[in-house]
Backbone as JSON, one array per atom type, in Angstrom:
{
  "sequence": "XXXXXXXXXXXXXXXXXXXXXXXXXXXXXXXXXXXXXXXXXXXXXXXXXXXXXXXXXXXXXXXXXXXXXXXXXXXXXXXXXXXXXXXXXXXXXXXXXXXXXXXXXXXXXXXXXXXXXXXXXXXXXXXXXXXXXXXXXXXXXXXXXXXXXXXXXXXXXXXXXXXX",
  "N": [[0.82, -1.19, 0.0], [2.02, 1.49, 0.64], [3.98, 1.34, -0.81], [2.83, 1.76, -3.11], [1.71, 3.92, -3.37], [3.89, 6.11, -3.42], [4.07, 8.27, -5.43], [2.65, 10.09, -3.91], [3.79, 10.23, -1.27], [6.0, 12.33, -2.4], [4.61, 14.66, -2.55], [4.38, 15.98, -0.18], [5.52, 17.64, 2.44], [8.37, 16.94, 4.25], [8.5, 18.56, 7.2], [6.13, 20.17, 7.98], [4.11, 18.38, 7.58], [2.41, 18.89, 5.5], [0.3, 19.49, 2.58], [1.71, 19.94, -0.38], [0.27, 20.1, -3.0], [-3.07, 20.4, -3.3], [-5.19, 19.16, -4.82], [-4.41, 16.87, -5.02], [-4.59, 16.16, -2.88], [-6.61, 13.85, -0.69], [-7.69, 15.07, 1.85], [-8.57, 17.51, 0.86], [-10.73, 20.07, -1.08], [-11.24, 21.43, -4.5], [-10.35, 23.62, -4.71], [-9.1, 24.32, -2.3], [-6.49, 25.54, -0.04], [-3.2, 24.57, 0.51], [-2.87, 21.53, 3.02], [-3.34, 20.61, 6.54], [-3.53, 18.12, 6.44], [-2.13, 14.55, 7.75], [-0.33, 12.84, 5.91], [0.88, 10.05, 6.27], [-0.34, 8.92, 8.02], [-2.47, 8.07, 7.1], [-2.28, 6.28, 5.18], [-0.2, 4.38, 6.32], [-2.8, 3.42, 7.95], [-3.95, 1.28, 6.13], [-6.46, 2.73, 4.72], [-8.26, 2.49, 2.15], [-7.02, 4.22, -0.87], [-7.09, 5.15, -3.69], [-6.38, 6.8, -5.97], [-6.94, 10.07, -6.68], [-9.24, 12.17, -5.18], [-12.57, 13.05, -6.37], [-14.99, 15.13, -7.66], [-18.31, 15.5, -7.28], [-19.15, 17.23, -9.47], [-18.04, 17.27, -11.81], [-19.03, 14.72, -13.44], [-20.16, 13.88, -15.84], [-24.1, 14.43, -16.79], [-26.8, 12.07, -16.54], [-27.7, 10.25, -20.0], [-30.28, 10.04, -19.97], [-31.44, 11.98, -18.89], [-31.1, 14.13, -19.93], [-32.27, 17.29, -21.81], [-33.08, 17.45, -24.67], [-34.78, 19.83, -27.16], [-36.38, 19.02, -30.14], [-35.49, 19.06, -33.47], [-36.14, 21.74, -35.45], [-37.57, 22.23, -39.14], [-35.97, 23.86, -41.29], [-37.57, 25.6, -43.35], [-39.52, 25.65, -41.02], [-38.51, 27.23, -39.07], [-37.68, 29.85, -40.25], [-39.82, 30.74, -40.64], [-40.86, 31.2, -38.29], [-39.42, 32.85, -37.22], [-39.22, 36.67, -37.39], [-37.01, 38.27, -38.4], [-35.37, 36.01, -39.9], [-37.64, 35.39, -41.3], [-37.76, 37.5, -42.91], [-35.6, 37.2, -44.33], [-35.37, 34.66, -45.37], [-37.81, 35.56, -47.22], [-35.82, 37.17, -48.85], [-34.04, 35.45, -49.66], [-35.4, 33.95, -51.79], [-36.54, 35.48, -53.56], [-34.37, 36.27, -54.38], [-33.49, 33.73, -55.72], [-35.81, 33.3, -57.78], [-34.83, 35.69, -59.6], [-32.16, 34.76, -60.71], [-33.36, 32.72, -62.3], [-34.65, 33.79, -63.43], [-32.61, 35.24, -65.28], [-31.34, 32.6, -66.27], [-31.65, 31.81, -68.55], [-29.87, 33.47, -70.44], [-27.5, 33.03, -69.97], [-24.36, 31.74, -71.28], [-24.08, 28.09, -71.62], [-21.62, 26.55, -70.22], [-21.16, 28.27, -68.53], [-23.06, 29.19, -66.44], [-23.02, 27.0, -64.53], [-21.03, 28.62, -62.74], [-22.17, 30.67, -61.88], [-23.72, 32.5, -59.06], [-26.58, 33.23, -57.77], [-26.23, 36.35, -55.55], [-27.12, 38.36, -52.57], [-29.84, 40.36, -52.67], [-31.13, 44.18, -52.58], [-32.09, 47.54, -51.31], [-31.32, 48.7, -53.52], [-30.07, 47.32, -56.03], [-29.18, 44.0, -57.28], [-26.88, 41.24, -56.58], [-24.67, 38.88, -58.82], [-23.2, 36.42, -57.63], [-19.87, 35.53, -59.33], [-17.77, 32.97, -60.34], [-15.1, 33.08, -60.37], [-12.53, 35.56, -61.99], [-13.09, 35.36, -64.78], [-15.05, 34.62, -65.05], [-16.59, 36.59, -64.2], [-15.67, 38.48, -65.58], [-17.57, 38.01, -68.44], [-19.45, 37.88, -67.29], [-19.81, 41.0, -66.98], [-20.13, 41.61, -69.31], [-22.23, 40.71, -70.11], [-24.1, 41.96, -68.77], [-25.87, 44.08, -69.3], [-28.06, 43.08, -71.01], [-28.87, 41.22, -69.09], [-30.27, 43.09, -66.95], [-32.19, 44.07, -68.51], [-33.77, 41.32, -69.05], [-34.26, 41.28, -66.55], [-36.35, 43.64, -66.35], [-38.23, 43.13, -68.02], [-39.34, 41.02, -66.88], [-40.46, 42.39, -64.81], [-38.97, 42.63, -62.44], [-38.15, 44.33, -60.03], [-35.88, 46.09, -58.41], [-34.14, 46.7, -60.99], [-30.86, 46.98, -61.47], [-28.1, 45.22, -61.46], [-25.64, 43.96, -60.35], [-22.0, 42.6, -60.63], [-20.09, 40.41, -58.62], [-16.73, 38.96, -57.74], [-16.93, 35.67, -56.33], [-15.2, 35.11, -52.81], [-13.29, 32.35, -51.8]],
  "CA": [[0.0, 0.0, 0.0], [2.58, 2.28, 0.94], [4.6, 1.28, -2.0], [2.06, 2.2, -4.27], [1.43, 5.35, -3.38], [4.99, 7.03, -3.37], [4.09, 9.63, -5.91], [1.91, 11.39, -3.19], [4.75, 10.68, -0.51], [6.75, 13.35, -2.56], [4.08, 15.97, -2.94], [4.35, 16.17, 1.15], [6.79, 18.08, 3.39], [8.61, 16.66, 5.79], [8.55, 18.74, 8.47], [5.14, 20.53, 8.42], [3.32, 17.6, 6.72], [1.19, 19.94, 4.54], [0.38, 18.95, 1.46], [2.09, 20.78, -1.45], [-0.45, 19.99, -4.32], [-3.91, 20.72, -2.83], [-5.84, 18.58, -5.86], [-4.05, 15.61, -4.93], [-4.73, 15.67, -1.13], [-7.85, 13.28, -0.12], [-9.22, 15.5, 2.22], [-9.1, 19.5, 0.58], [-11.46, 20.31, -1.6], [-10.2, 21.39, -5.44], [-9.93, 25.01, -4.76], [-8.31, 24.64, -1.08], [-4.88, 25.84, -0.04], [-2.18, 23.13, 1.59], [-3.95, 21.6, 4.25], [-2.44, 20.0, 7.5], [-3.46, 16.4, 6.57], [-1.21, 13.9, 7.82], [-0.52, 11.5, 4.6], [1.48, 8.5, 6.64], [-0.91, 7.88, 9.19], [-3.87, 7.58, 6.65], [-1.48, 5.45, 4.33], [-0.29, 3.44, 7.22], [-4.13, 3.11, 8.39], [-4.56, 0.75, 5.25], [-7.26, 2.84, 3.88], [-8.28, 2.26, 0.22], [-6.85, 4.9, -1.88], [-6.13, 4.63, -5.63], [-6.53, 7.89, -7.18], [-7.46, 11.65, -6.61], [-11.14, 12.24, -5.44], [-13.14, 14.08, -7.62], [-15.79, 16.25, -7.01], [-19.69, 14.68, -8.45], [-20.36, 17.7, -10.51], [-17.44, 16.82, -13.23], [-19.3, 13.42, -13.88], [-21.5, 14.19, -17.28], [-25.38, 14.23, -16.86], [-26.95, 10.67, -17.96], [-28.28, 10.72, -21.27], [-32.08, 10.14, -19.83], [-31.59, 13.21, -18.0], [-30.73, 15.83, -21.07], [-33.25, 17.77, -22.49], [-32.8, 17.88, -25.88], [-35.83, 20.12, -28.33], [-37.04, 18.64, -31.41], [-35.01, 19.97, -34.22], [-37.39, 22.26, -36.17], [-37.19, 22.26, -40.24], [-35.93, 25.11, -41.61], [-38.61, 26.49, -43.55], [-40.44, 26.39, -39.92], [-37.92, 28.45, -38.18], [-37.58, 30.51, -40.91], [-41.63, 31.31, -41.06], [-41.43, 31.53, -37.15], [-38.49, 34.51, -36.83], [-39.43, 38.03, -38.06], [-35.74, 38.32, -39.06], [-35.21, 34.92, -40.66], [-38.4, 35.04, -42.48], [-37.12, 38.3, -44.09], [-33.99, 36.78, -44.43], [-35.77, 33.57, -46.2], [-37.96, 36.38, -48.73], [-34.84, 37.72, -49.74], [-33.15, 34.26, -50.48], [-36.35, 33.11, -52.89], [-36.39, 36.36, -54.6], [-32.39, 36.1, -55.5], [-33.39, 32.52, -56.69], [-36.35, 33.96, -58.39], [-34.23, 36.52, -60.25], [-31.25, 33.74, -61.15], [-33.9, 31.52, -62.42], [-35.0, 34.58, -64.81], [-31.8, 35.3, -66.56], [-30.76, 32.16, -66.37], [-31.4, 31.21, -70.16], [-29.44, 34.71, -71.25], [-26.09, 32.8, -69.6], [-24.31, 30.81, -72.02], [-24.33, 26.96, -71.15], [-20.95, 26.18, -69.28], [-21.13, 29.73, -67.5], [-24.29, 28.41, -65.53], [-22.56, 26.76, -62.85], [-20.01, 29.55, -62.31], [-22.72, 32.38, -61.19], [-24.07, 31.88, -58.0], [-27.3, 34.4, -56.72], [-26.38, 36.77, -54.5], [-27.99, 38.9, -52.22], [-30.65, 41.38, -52.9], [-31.22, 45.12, -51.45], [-32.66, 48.31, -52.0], [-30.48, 49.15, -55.17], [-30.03, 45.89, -57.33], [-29.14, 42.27, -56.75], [-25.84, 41.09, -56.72], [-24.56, 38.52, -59.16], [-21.55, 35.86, -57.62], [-19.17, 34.94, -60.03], [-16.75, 32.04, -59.17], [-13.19, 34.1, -60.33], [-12.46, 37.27, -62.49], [-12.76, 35.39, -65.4], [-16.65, 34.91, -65.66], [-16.94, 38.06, -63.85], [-15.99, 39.59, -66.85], [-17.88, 37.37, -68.93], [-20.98, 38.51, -66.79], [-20.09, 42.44, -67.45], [-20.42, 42.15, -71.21], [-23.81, 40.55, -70.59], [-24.92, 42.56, -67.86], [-27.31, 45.02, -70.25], [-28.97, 42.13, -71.21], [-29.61, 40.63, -67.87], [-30.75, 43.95, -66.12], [-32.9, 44.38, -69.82], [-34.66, 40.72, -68.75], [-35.03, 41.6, -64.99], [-36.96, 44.43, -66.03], [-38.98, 42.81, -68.77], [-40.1, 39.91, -66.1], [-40.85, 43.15, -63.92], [-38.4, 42.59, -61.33], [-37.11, 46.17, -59.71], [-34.99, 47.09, -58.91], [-33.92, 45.62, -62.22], [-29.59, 46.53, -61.65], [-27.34, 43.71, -61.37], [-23.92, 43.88, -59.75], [-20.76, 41.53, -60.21], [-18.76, 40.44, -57.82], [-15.99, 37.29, -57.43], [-16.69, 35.26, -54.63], [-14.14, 34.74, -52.49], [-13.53, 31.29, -51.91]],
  "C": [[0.86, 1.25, 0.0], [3.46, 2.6, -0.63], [4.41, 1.93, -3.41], [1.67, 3.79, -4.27], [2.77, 6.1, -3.33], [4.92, 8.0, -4.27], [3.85, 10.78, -4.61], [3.03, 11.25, -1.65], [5.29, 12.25, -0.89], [5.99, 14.44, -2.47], [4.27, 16.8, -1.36], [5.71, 17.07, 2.37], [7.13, 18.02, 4.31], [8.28, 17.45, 6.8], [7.13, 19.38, 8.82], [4.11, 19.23, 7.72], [1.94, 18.11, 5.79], [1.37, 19.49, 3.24], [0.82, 20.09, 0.33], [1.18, 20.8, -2.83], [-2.0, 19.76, -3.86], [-4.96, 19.37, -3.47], [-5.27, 17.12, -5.34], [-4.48, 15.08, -3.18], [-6.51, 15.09, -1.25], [-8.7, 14.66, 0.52], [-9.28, 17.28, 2.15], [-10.04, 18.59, -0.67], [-10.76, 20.79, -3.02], [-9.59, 22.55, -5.37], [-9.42, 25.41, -3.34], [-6.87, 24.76, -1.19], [-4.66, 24.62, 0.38], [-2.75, 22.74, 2.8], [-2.85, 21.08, 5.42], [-2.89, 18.46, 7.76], [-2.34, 15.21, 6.55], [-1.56, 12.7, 6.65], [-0.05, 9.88, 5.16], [0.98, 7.97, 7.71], [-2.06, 7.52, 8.31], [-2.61, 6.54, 5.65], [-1.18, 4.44, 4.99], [-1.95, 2.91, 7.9], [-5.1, 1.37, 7.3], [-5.79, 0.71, 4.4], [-7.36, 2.74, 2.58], [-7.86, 3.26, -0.32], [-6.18, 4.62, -3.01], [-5.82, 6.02, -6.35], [-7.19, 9.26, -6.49], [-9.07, 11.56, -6.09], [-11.21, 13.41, -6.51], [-14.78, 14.08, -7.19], [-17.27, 15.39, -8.2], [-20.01, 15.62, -9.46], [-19.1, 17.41, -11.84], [-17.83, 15.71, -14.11], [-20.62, 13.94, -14.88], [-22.85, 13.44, -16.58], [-25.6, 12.67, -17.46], [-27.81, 11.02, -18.87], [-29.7, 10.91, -20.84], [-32.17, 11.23, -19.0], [-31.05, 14.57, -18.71], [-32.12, 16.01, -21.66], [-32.83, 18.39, -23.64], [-33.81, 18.51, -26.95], [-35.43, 19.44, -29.71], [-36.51, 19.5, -32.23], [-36.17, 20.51, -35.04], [-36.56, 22.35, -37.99], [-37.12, 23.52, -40.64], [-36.59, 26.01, -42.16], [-39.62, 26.82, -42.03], [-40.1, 27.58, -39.03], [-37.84, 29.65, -38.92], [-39.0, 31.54, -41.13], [-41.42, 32.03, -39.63], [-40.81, 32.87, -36.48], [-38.81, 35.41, -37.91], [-38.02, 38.02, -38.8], [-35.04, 37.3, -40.24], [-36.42, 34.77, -41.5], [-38.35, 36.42, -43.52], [-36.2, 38.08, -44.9], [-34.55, 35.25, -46.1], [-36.48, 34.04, -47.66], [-37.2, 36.86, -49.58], [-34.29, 36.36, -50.35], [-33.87, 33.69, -51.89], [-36.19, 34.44, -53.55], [-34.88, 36.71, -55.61], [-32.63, 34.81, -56.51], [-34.28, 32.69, -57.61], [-36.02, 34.67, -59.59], [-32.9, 35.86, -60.84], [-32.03, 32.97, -62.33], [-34.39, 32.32, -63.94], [-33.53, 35.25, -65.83], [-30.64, 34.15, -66.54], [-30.31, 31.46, -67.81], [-30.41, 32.46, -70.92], [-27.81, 34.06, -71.12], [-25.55, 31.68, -70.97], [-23.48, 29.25, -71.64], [-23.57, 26.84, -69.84], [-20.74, 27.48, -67.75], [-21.99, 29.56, -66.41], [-23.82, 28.33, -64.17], [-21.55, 27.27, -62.25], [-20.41, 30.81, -61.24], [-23.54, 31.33, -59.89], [-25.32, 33.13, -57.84], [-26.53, 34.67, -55.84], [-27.39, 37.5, -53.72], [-28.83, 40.28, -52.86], [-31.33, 42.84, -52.33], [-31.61, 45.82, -52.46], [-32.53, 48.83, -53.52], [-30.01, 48.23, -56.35], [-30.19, 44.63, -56.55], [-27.77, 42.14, -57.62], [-25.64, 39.51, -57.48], [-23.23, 37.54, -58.5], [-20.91, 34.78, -58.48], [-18.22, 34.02, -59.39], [-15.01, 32.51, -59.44], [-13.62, 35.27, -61.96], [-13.03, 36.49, -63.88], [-14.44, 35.54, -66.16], [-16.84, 35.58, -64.96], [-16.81, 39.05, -64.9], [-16.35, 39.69, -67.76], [-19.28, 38.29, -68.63], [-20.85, 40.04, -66.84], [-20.02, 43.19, -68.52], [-21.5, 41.51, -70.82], [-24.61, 41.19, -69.38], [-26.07, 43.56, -68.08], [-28.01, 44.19, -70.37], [-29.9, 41.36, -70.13], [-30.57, 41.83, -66.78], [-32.01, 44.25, -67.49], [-34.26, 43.04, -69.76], [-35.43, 40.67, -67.54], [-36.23, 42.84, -65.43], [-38.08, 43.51, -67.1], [-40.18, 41.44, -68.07], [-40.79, 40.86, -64.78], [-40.47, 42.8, -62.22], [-37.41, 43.74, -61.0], [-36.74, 46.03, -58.47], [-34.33, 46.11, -59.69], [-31.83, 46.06, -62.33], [-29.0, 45.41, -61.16], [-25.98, 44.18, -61.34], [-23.33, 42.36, -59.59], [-19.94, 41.74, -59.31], [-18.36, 38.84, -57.98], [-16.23, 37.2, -56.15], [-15.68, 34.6, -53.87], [-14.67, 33.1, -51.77], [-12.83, 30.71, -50.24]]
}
């Protein structure tokens, strides 16, 4: 018994027998100073010790005792927040407005533009690098020429590359 424990011999000082490492002493607490627990009469006593106590609230909750809510689907949360269901009108009206000049793009260009967002002054176009960004600002008359013709205003259209 004694044998086995010689780490926590050393943490101890001879002459005041105070414990030097607070966390390791049986009987402080985790946030007590050095206490004046004698270590070689409880060691000689042949009490059981193996290991550090530890305090019950570090021991995780059991699972039948978490309260976990019901994930909600995103169109519901989206209906149910004032902010997110503005947030959700703006996203269908970018896809809305993609969806209308999407025949003006030519084929492989398609999966380069991305909708962006939409605000008081246009709707933003995201290109995937400079190269069909500048692709999309030789056809940008044309696309602000079908936004308006499908009567979607504010009918400008801004490029930008999206950073990746």
């Amino acid at each position: 018994m004694v044998g086995a424990n010689i780490e926590y011999w050393r943490r101890f000082d001879d002459v005041g027998r105070q414990c030097s490492n607070a966390s390791h002493c049986p009987a402080a607490k985790p946030s007590a100073k050095p206490c004046n627990f004698n270590i070689r009469a409880f060691l000689l006593s042949g009490a059981p010790y193996t290991q550090p106590m530890r305090s019950a609230s570090r021991h995780p909750a059991k699972p039948s005792d978490r309260v976990v809510p019901d994930p909600l689907p995103i169109e519901q949360a989206l209906r149910q927040h004032e902010g997110l269901a503005r947030l959700g009108l703006l996203i269908r009206e970018s896809n809305r407005r993609m969806d209308t000049v999407r025949p003006a793009l030519p084929g492989a260009l398609s999966r380069f533009v991305k909708p962006g967002p939409v605000d008081e002054e246009g709707w933003t176009v995201l290109a995937a690098n400079a190269a069909v960004a500048a692709k999309l600002r030789h056809l940008q008359p044309r696309l602000e020429q079908m936004l308006l013709e499908a009567g979607l205003l504010p009918a400008r259209v801004r490029v930008k590359v999206q950073q990746a």
